[in-house]
C-alpha positions in Angstrom: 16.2 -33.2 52.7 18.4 -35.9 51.9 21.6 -34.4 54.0 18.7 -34.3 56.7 17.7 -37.8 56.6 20.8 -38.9 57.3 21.9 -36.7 60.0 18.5 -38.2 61.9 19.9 -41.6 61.1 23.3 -41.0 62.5 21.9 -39.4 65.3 19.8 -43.0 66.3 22.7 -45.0 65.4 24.8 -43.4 68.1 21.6 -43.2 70.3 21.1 -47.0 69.7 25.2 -47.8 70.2 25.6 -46.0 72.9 26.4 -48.7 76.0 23.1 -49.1 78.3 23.0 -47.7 81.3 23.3 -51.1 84.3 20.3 -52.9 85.4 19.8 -52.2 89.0 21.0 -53.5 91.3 18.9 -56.4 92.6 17.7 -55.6 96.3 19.5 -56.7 99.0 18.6 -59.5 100.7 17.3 -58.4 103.8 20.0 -58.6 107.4 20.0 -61.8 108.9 19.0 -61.1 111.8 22.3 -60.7 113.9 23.5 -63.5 115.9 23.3 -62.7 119.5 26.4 -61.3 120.7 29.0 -63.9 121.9 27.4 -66.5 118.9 29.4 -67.0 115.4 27.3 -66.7 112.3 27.3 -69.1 109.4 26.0 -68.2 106.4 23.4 -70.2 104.7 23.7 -72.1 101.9 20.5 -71.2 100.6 20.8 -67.7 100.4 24.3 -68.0 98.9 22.6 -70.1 96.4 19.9 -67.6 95.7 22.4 -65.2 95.8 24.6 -66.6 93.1 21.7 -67.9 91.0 21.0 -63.9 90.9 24.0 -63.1 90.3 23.9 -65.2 87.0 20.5 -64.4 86.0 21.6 -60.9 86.4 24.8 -61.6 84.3 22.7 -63.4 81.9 20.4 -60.6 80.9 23.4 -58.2 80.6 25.2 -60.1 78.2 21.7 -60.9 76.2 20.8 -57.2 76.3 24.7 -56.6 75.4 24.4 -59.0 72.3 21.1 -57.6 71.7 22.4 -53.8 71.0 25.4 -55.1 69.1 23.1 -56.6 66.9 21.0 -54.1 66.6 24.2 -51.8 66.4 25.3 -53.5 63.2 22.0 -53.4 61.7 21.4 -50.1 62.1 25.3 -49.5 60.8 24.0 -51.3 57.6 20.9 -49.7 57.2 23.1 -46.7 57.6 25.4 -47.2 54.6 22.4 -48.9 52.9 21.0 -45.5 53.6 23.8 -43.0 52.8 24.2 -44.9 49.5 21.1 -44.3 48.8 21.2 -40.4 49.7 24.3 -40.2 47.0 22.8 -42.3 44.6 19.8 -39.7 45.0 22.1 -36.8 45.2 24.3 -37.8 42.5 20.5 -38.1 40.0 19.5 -35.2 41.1 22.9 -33.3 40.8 22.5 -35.4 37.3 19.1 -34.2 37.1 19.8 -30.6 38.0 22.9 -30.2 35.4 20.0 -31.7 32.7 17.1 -29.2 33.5 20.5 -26.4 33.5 21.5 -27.7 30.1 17.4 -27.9 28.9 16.6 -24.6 30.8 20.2 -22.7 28.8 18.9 -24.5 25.5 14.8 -23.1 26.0 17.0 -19.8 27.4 18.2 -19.9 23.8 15.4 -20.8 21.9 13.4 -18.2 23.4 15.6 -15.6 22.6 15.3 -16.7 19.1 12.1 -16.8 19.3 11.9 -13.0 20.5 14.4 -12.5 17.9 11.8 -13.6 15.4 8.6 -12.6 16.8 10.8 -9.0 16.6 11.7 -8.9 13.1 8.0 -10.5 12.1 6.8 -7.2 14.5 9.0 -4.8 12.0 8.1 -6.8 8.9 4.2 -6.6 9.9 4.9 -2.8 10.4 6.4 -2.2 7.3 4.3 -3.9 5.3 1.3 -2.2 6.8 3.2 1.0 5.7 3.6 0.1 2.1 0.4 -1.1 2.1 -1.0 2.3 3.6 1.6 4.1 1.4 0.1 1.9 -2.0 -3.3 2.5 -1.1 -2.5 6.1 -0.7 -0.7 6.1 -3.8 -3.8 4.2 -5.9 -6.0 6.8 -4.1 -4.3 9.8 -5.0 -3.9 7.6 -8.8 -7.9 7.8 -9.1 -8.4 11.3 -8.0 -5.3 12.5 -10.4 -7.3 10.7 -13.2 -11.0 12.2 -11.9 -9.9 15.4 -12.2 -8.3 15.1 -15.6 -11.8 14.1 -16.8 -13.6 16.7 -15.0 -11.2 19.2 -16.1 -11.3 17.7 -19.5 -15.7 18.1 -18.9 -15.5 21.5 -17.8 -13.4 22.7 -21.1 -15.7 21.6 -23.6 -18.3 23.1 -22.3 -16.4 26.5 -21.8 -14.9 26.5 -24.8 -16.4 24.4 -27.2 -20.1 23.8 -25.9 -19.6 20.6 -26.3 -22.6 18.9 -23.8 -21.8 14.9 -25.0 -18.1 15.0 -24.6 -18.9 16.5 -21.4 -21.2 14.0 -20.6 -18.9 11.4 -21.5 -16.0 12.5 -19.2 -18.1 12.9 -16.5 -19.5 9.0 -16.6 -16.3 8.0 -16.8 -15.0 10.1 -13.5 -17.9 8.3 -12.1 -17.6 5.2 -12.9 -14.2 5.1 -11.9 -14.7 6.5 -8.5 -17.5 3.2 -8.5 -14.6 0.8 -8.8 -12.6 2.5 -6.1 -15.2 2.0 -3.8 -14.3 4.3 -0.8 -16.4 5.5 1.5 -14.3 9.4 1.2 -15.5 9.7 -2.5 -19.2 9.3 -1.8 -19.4 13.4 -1.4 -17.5 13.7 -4.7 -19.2 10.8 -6.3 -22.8 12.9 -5.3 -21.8 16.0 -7.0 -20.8 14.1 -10.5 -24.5 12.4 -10.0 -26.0 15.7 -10.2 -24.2 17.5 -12.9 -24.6 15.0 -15.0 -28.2 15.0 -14.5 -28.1 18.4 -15.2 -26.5 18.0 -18.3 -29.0 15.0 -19.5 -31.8 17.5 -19.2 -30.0 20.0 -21.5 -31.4 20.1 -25.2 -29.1 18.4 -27.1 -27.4 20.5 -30.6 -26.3 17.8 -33.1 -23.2 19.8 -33.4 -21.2 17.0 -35.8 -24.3 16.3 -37.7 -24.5 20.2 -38.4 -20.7 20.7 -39.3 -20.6 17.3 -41.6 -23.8 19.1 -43.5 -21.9 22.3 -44.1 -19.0 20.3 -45.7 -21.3 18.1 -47.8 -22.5 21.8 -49.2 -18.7 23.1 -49.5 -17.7 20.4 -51.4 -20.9 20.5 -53.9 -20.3 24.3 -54.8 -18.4 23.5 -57.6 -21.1 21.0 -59.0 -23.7 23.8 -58.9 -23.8 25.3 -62.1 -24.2 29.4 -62.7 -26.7 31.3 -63.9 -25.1 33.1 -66.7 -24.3 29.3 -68.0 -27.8 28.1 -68.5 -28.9 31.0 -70.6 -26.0 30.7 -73.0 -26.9 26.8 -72.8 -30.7 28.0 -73.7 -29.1 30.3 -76.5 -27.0 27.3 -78.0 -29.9 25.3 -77.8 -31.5 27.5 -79.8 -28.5 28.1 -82.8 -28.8 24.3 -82.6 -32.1 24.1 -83.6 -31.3 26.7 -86.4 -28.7 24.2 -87.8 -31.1 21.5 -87.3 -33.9 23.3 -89.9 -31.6 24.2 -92.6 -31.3 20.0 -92.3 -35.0 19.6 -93.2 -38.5 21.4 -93.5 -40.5 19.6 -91.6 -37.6 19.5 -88.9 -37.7 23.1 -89.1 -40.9 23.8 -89.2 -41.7 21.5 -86.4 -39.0 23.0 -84.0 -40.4 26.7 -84.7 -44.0 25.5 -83.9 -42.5 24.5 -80.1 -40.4 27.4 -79.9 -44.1 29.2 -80.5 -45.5 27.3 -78.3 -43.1 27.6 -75.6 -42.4 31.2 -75.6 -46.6 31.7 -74.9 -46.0 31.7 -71.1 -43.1 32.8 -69.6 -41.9 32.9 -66.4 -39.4 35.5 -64.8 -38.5 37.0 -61.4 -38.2 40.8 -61.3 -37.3 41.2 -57.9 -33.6 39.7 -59.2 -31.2 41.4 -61.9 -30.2 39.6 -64.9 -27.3 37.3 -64.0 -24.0 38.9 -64.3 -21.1 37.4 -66.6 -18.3 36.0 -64.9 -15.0 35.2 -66.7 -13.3 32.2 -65.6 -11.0 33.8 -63.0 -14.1 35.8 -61.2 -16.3 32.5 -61.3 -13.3 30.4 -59.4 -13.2 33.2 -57.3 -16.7 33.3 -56.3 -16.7 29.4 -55.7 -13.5 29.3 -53.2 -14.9 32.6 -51.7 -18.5 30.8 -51.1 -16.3 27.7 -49.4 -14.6 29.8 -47.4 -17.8 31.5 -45.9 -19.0 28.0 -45.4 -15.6 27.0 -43.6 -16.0 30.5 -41.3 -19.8 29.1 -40.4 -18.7 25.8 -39.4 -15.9 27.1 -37.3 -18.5 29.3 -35.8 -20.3 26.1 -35.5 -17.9 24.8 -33.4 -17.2 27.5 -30.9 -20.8 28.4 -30.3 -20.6 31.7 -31.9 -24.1 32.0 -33.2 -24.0 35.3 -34.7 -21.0 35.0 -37.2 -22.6 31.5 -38.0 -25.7 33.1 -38.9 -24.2 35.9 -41.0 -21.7 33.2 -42.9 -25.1 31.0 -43.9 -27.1 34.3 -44.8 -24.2 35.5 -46.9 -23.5 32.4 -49.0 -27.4 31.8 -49.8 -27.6 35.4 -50.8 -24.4 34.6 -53.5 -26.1 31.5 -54.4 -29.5 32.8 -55.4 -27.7 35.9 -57.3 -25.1 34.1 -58.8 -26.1 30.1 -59.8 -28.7 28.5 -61.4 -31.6 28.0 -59.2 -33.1 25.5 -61.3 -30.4 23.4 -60.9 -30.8 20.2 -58.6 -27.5 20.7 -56.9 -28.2 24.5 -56.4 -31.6 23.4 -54.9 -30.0 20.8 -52.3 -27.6 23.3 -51.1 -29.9 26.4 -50.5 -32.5 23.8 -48.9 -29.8 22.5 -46.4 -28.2 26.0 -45.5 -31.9 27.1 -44.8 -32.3 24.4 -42.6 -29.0 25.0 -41.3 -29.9 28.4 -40.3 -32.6 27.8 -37.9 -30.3 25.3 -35.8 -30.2 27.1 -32.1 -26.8 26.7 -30.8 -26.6 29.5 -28.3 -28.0 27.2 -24.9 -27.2 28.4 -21.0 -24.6 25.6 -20.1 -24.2 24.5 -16.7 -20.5 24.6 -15.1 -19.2 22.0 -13.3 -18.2 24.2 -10.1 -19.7 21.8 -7.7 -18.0 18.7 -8.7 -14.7 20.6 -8.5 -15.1 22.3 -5.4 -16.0 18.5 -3.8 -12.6 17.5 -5.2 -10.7 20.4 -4.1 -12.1 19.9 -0.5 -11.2 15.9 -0.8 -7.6 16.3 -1.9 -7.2 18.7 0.9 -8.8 16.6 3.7 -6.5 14.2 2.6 -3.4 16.2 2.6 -4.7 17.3 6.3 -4.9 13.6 7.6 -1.4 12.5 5.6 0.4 15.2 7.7 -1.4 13.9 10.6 -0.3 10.6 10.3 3.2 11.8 9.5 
């Protein structure tokens, strides 16, 4: 626009110099009338007079209108230069200008290609921290189903094996309660089925199983307090050689201790339904106690794995060699056949649920999870 500007104002310069074009001519004065043929003619003064003041005028005005251009002329010259500098002080700001915005549009160039550069690398860093995030929460998922089944596994053994309904019980809750602190929507199924069987179990009749086993070792370990039943007749028949040596002390001591042997032999009381109690030498009698512990051992591991009928026939066997063989007059005797009677009526045979519902909801959540991890793969 600027190269422009000035090629217009060259053009009007040169327009404006160029020399003007000459008045025109002032009209002729009109012919004097010719002189009559044969007469000279003299020109007057007057029209010579006009004719030069005309001629002067006319002068006049040319040189005024020839100053006047050459005036102009140089103005417009000035104006011109005034003007061109002006054009290259304009074009030398904006070639100024220009380099600047070059130099500023290079350096935001660069700085956007850092930029880029970084929003790239914060693109991949987002990425893979989403994946380690996934790949952790996968992890910590797969870390609370590893530890659900070890409890449900755990559940399911002791009631297989051992009957056990309260360690049972107790695995489950905790399964549960961990699933509760995971809380994801994908164990909700799982989480249902643990709900139920341990309901199931809470309704089952519980079997004091500990309490019944620490009862059978409290009557192990007093089998060799319990006195036998040959021993308290030879204690009756020391007593009485005692009391022999006793009256050959003194009359009246004598004859007082037959009176209440009298007395005490008028009513006597025996069972017939039962032998007389066989003599056992030392050896037999240590035998019969370790043999009675170690039908009261068998009973309690019956106890243990559920196995009713050997626990029945251990308990029925060691209160038949109690009643034959110790004194049943004896307060530790008595304490022992009352607890292994009340031992004998425990019910330890119950129908236990399994657990296959809880672990056919986990087997179908570890493989719906293997399913969608291949997917995402």
């Amino acid at each position: 626009m600027n190269g422009e500007a000035a090629a217009t104002s060259a053009e009007t310069v040169s327009a404006e110099a160029a020399p003007p074009e000459p008045a025109a001519a002032a009209p002729a004065p009109a012919p004097a009338p010719e002189p009559p043929r044969g007469e000279v003619a003299r020109p007057s003064p007057i029209l010579a007079r006009i004719a030069l003041l005309v001629s002067l005028l006319a002068l006049l005005v040319a040189g005024w209108q020839w100053w006047e251009m050459r005036s102009r002329a140089a103005k417009l010259h000035t104006e011109l230069a005034q003007r061109l500098s002006e054009a290259d002080n304009v074009a030398k700001e904006s070639r100024l200008v220009s380099k600047q915005t070059q130099e500023a549009l290079t350096s935001l160039q660069g700085k956007v290609g850092a930029l880029e550069a970084k929003l790239a690398d914060s693109q991949s860093q987002r990425l893979a921290l989403e994946a380690a995030y996934q790949e952790l929460a996968r992890s910590r998922d797969d870390r609370v189903l590893a530890e659900v089944e070890q409890a449900i596994n755990l559940a399911a053994q002791q009631l297989q094996l051992a009957g056990n309904v309260e360690t049972a019980l107790i695995a489950l809750q905790s399964a549960d309660s961990r699933l509760a602190r995971a809380d994801q929507a994908q164990f909700l199924p799982l989480r249902k089925m643990l709900i139920r069987d341990i309901e199931r179990l809470k309704a089952l009749p519980l079997v004091d199983v500990p309490g019944l086993s620490l009862k059978l070792d409290h009557v192990a370990g007093s089998v060799d307090g319990m006195p036998l039943a040959f021993e308290s007749v030879s204690r009756g028949s020391d007593a009485g050689n005692t009391a022999e040596a006793a009256a050959q002390r003194g009359f009246w001591a004598a004859l007082w201790r037959d009176l209440w042997s009298e007395i005490s032999h008028l009513v006597r009381i025996e069972r017939l339904d039962r032998p007389d109690p066989a003599v056992l030498s030392p050896q037999n009698a240590f035998m019969l106690r370790e043999n009675l512990k170690l039908r009261l051992i068998n009973a309690r591991l019956a106890l243990l794995q559920r196995d009713s009928r050997t626990y029945r026939e251990d308990i029925t066997q060691a209160e038949a060699w109690i009643e034959r063989y110790f004194d049943l007059k004896a307060k530790p005797t008595q304490d022992a056949l009352a607890t292994l009677r009340q031992l004998s009526g425990a019910r330890l045979v119950l129908e236990i649920p399994t657990l296959d519902d809880s672990l056919t909801a986990l087997r179908n959540l570890k493989i719906g999870r293997e399913k969608g991890g291949l997917g995402a793969r």
